[in-house]
C-alpha positions as protocol buffer text, in pm:
chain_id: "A"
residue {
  index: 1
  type: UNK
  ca { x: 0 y: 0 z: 0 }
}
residue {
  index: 2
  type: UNK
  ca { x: 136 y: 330 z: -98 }
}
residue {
  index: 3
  type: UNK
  ca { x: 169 y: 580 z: 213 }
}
residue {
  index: 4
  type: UNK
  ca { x: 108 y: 954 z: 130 }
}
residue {
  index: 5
  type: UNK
  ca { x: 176 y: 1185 z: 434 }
}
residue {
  index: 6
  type: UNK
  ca { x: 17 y: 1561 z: 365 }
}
residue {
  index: 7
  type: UNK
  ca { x: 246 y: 1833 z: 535 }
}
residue {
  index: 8
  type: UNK
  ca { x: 181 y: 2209 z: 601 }
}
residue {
  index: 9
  type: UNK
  ca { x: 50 y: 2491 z: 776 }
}
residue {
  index: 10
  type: UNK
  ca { x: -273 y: 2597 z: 737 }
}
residue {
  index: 11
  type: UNK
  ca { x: -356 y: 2581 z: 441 }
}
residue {
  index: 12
  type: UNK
  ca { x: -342 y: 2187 z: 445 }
}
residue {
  index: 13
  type: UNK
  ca { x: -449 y: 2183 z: 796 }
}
residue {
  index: 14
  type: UNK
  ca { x: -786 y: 2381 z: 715 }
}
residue {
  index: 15
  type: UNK
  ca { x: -1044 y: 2460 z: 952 }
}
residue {
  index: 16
  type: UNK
  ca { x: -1383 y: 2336 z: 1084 }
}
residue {
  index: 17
  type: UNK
  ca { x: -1628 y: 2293 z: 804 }
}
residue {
  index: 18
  type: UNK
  ca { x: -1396 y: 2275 z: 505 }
}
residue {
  index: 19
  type: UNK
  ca { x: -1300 y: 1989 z: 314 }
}
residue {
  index: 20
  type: UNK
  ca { x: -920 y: 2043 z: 272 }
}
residue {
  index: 21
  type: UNK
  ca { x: -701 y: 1993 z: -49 }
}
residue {
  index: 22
  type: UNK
  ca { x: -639 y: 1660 z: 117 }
}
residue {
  index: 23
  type: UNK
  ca { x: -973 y: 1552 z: 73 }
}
residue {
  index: 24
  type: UNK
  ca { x: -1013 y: 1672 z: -264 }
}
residue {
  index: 25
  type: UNK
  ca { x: -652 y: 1439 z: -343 }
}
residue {
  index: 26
  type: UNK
  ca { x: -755 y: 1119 z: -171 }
}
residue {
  index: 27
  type: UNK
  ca { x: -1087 y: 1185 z: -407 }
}
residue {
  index: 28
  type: UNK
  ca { x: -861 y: 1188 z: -700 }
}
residue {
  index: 29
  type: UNK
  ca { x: -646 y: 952 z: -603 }
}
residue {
  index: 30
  type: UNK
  ca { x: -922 y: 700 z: -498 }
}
residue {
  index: 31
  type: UNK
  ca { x: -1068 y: 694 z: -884 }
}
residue {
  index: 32
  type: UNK
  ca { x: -703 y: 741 z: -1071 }
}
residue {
  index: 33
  type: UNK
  ca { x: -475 y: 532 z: -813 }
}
residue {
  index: 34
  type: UNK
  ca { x: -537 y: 177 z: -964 }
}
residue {
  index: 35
  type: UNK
  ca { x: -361 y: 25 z: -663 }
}
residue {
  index: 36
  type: UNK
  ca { x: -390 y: 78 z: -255 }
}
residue {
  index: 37
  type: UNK
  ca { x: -321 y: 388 z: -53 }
}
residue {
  index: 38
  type: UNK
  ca { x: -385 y: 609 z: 226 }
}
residue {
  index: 39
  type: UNK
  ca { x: -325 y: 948 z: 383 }
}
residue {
  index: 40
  type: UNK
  ca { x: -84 y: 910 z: 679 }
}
residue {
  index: 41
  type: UNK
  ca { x: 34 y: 1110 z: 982 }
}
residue {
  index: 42
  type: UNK
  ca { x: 2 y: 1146 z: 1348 }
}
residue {
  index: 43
  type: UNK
  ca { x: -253 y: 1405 z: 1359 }
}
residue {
  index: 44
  type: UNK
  ca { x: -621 y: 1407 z: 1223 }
}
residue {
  index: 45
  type: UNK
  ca { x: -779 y: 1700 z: 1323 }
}
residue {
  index: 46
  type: UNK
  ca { x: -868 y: 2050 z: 1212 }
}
residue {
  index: 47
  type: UNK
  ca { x: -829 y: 2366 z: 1358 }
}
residue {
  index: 48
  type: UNK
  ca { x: -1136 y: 2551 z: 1554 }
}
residue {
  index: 49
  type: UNK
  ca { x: -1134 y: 2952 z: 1468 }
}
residue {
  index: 50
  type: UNK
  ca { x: -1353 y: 2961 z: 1793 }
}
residue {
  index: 51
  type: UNK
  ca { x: -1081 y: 2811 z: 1990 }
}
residue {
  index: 52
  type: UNK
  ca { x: -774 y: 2852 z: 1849 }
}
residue {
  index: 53
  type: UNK
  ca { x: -693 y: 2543 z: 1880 }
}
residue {
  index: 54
  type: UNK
  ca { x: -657 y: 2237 z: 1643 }
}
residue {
  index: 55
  type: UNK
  ca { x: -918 y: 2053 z: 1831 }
}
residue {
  index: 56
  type: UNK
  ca { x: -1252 y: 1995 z: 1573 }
}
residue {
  index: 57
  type: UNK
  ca { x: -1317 y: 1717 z: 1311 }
}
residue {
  index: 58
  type: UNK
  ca { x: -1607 y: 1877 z: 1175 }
}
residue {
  index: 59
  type: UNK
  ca { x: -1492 y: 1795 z: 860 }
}
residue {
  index: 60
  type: UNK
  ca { x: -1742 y: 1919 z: 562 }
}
residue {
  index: 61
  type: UNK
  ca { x: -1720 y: 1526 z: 464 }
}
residue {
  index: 62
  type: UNK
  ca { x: -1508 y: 1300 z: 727 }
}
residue {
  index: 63
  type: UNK
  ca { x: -1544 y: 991 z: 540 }
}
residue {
  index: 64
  type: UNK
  ca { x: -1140 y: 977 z: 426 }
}
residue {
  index: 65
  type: UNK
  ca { x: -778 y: 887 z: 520 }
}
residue {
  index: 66
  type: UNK
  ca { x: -752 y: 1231 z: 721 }
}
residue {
  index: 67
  type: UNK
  ca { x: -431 y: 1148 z: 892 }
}
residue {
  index: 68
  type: UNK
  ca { x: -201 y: 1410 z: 814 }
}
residue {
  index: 69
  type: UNK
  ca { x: 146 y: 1636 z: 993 }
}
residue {
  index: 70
  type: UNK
  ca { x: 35 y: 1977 z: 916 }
}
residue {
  index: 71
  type: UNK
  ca { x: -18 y: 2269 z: 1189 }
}
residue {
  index: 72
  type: UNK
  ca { x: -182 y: 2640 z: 1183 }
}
residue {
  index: 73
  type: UNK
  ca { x: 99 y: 2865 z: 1212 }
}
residue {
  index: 74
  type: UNK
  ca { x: 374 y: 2579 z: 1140 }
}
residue {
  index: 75
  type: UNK
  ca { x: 644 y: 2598 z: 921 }
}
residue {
  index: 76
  type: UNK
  ca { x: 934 y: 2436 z: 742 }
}
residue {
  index: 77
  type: UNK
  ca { x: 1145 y: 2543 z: 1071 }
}
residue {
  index: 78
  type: UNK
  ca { x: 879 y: 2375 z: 1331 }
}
residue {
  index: 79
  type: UNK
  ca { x: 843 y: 2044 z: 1055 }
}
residue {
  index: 80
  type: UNK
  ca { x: 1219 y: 1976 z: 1028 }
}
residue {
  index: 81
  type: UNK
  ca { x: 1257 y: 1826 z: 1388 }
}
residue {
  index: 82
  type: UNK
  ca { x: 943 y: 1628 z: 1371 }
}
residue {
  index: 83
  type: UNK
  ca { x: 939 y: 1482 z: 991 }
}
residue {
  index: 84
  type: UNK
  ca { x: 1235 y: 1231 z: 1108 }
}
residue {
  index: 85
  type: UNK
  ca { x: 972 y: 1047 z: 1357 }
}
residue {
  index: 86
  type: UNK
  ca { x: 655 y: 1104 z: 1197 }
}
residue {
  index: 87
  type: UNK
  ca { x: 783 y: 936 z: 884 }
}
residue {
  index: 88
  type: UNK
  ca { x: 977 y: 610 z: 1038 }
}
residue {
  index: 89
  type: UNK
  ca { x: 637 y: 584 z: 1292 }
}
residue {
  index: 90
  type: UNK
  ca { x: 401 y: 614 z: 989 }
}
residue {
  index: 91
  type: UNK
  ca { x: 593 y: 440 z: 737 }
}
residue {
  index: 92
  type: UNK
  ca { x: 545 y: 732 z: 483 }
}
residue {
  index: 93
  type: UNK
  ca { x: 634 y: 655 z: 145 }
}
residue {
  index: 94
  type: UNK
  ca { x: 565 y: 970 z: -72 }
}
residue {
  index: 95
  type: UNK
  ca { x: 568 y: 1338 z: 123 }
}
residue {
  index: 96
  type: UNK
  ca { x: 329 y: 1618 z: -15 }
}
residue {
  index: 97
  type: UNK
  ca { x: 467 y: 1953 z: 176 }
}
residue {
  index: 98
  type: UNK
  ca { x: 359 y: 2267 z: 138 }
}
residue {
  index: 99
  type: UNK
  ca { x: 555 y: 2508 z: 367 }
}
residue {
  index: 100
  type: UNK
  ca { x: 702 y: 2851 z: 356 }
}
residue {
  index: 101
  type: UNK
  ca { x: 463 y: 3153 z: 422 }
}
residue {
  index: 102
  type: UNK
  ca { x: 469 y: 3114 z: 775 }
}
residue {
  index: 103
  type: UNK
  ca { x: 852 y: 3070 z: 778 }
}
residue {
  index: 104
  type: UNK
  ca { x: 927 y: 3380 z: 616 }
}
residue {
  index: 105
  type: UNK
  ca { x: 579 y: 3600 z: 758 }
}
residue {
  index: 106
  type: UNK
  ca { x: 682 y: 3507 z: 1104 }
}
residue {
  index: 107
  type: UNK
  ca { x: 1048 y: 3340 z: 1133 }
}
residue {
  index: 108
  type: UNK
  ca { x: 1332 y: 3351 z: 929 }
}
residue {
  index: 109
  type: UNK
  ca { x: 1410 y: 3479 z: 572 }
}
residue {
  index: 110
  type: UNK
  ca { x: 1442 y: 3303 z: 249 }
}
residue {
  index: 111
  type: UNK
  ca { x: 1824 y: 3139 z: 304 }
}
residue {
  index: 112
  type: UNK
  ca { x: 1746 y: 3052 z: 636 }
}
residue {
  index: 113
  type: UNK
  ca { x: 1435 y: 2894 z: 552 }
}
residue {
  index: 114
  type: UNK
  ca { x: 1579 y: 2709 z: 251 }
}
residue {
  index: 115
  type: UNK
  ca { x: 1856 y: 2601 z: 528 }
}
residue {
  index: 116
  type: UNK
  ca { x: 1534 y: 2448 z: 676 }
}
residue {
  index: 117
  type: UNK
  ca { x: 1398 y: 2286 z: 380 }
}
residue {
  index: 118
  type: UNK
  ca { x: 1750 y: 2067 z: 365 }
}
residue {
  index: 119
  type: UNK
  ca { x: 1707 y: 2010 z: 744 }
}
residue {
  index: 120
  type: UNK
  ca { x: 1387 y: 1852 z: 698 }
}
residue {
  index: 121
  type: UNK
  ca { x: 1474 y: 1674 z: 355 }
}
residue {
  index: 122
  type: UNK
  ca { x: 1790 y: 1510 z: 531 }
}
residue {
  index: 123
  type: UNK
  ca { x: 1578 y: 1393 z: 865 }
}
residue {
  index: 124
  type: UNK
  ca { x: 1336 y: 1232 z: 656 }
}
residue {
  index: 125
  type: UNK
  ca { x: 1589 y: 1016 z: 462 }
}
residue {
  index: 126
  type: UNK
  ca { x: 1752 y: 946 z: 801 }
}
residue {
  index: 127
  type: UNK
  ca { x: 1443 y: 808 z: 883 }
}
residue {
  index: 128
  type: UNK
  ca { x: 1312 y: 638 z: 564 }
}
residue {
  index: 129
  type: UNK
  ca { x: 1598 y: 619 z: 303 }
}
residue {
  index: 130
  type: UNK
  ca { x: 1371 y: 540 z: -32 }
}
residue {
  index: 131
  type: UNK
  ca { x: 1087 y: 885 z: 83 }
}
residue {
  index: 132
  type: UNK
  ca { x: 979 y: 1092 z: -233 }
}
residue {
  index: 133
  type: UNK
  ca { x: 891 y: 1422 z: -172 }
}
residue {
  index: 134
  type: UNK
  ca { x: 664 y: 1645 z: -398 }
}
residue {
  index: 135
  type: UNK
  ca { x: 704 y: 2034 z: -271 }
}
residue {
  index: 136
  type: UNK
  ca { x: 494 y: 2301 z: -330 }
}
residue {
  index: 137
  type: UNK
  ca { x: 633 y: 2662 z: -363 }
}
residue {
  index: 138
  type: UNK
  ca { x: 483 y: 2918 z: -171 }
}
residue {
  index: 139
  type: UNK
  ca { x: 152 y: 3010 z: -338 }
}
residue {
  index: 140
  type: UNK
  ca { x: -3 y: 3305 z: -453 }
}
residue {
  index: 141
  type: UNK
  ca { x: -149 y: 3514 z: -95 }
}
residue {
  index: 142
  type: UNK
  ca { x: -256 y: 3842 z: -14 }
}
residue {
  index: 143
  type: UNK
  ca { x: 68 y: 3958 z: 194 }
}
residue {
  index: 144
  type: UNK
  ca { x: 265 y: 3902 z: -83 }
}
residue {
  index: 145
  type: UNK
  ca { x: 84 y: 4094 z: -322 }
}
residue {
  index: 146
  type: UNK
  ca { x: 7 y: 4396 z: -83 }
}
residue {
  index: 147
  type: UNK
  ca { x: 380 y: 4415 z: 45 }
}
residue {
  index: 148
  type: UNK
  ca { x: 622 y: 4467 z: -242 }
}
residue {
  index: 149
  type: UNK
  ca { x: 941 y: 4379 z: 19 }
}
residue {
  index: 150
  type: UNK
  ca { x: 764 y: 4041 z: 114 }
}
residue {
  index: 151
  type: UNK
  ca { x: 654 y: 3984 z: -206 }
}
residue {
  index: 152
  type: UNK
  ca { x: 1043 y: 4008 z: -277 }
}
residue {
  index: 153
  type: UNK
  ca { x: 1108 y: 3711 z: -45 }
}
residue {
  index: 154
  type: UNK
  ca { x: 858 y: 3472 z: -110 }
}
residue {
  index: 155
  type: UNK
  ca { x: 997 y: 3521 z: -486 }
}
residue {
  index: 156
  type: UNK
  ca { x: 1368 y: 3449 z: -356 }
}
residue {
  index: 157
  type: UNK
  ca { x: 1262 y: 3169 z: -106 }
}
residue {
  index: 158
  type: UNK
  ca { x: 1101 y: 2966 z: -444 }
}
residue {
  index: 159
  type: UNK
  ca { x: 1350 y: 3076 z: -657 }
}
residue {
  index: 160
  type: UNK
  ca { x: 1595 y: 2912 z: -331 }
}
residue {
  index: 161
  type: UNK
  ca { x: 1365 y: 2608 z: -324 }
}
residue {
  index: 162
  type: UNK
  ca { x: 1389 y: 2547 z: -687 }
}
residue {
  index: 163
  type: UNK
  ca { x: 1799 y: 2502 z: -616 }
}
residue {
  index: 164
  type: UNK
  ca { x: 1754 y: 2301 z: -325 }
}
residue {
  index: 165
  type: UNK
  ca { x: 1533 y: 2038 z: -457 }
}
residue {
  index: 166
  type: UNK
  ca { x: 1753 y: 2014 z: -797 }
}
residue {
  index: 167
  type: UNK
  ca { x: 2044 y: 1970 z: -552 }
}
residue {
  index: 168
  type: UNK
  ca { x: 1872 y: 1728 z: -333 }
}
residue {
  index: 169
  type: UNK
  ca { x: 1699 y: 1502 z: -588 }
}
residue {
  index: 170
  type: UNK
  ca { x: 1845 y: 1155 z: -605 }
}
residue {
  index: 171
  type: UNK
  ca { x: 1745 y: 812 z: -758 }
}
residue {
  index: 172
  type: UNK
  ca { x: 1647 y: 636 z: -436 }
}
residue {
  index: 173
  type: UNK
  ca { x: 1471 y: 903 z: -303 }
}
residue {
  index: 174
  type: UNK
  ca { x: 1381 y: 1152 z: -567 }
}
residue {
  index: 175
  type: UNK
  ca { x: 1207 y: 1505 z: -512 }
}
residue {
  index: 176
  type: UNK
  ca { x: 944 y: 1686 z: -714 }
}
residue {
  index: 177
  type: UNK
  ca { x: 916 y: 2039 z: -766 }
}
residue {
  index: 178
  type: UNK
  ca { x: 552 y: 2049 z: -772 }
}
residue {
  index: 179
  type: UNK
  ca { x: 454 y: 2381 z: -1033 }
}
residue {
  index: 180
  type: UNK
  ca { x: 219 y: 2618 z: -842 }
}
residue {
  index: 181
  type: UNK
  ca { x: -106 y: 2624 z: -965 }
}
residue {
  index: 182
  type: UNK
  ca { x: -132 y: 2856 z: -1278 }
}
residue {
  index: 183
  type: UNK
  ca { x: -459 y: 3041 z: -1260 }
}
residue {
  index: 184
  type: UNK
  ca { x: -462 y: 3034 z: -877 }
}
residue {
  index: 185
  type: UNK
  ca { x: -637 y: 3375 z: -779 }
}
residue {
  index: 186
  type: UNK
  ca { x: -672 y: 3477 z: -410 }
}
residue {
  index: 187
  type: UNK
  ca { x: -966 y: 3688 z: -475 }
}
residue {
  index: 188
  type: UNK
  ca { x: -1117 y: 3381 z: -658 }
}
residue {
  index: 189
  type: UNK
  ca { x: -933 y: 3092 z: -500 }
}
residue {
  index: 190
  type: UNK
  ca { x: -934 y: 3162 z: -114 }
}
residue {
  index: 191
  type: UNK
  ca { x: -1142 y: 3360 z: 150 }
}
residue {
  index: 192
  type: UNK
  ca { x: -926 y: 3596 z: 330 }
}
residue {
  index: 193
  type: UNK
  ca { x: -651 y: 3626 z: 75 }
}
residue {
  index: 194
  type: UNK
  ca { x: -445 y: 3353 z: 210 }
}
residue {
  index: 195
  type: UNK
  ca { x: -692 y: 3024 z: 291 }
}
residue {
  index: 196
  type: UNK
  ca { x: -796 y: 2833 z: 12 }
}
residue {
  index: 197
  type: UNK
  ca { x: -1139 y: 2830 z: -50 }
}
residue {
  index: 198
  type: UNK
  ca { x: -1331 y: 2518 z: -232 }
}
residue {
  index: 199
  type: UNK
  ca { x: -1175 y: 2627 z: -528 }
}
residue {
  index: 200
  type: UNK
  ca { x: -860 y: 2715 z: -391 }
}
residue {
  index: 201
  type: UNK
  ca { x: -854 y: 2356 z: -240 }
}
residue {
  index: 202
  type: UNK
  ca { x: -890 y: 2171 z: -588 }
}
residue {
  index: 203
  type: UNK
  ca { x: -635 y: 2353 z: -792 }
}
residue {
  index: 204
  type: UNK
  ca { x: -352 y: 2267 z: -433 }
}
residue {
  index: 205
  type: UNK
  ca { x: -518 y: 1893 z: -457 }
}
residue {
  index: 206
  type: UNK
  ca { x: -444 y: 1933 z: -910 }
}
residue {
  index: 207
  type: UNK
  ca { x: -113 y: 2075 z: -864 }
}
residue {
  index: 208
  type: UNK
  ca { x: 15 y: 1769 z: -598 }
}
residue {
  index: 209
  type: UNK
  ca { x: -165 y: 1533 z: -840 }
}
residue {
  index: 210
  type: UNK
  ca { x: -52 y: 1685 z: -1150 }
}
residue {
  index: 211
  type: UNK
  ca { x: 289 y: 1623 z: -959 }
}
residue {
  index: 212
  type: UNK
  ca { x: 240 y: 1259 z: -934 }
}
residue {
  index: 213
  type: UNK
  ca { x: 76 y: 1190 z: -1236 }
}
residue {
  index: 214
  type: UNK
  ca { x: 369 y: 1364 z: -1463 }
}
residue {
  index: 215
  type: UNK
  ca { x: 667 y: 1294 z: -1252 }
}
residue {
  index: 216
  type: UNK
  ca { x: 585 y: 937 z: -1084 }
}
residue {
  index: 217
  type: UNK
  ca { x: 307 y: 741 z: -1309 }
}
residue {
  index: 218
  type: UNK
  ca { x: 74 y: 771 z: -947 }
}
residue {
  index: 219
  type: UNK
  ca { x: -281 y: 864 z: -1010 }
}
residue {
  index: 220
  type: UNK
  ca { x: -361 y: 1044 z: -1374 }
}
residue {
  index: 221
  type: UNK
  ca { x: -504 y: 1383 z: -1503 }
}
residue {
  index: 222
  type: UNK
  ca { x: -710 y: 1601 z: -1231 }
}
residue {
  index: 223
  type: UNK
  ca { x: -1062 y: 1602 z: -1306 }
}
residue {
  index: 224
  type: UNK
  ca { x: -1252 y: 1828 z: -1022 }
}
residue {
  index: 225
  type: UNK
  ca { x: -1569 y: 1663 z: -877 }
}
residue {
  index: 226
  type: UNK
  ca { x: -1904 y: 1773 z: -1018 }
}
residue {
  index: 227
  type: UNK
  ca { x: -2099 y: 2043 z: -780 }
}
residue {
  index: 228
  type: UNK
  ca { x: -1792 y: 2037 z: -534 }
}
């Protein structure tokens, strides 16, 4: 059985009464796949707004894998020291990580961040030698677009990631550069600028499975669900 482990902040997190990109990729997945999987991590949960915690599992439809490592307000720098364990406890054999707005809105700037993103790739080899990774660059959000100077790093940090997983990628345990969705839109494609929205959700879920499809043979061409 092939072991996909979703990790990210919150944007692959979500929150109470969404469905997540990782829903809408298990759905693609589950009628593309042709062989056995599941969604893997240690946590399962979404976050509560009303809380602030990552306490709820009102999912808008819980029937899935919806095991996952992702955190609101988590980054590449909080993932690096916990991707070693999660991936030798869970057995992950592909990693789909999207990371990076948090690191460089909150944390550190784009080299030390890319320092990071070889932290985390090296910890989960150390831990599972034969792990693929598909990465997702920072995506389009409202920060970025309002704020020429962070716009500026988030452009650097991809352009840094690009390097790293080019330098990184080897046989046994190759990485993907996942391409960032082309017509994502954060008026159109999330509801605050920075959270996906349903349609936001299916074009992260397309660009992951576009990902696998093109790079791997896993899964096939993204075909959103009807009325979702």
């Amino acid at each position: 059985m092939l072991r996909f482990m979703p990790v990210g902040d919150s944007q692959t997190i979500g929150s109470a009464g969404e469905h997540t990109w990782r829903h809408r990729l298990w759905q693609h997945l589950r009628d593309t796949c042709g062989s056995p999987f599941t969604l893997v991590g240690p946590r399962e949960t979404l976050y509560d707004k009303a809380t602030g915690a990552a306490t709820s599992y009102e999912y808008a439809d819980p029937d899935f894998p919806r095991a996952h490592l992702a955190g609101w307000g988590e980054g590449w720098l909080h993932m690096a020291p916990l991707i070693g364990e999660a991936v030798r406890t869970h057995r992950a054999d592909v990693l789909l990580v999207s990371l990076g707005l948090i690191d460089l809105g909150f944390y550190t700037n784009p080299e030390q961040t890319a320092d990071n993103v070889r932290a985390f790739v090296a910890e989960a080899r150390a831990a599972r030698p034969t792990v693929r990774m598909a990465i997702l660059p920072v995506v389009p959000n409202i920060r970025a677009e309002s704020e020429p100077d962070f716009g500026a790093q988030v452009t650097r940090f991809n352009e840094l990631l690009a390097k790293a997983v080019a330098d990184l990628d080897e046989p046994r345990s190759p990485l993907l550069l996942t391409s960032p969705p082309p017509s994502y839109d954060i008026t159109l494609d999330t509801y605050d600028g920075t959270h996906p929205n349903a349609s936001g959700e299916h074009k992260i879920a397309e660009a992951f499975a576009e990902a696998l499809w093109q790079g791997w043979g896993i899964g096939g061409e993204y075909v959103p669900e009807c009325g979702s």
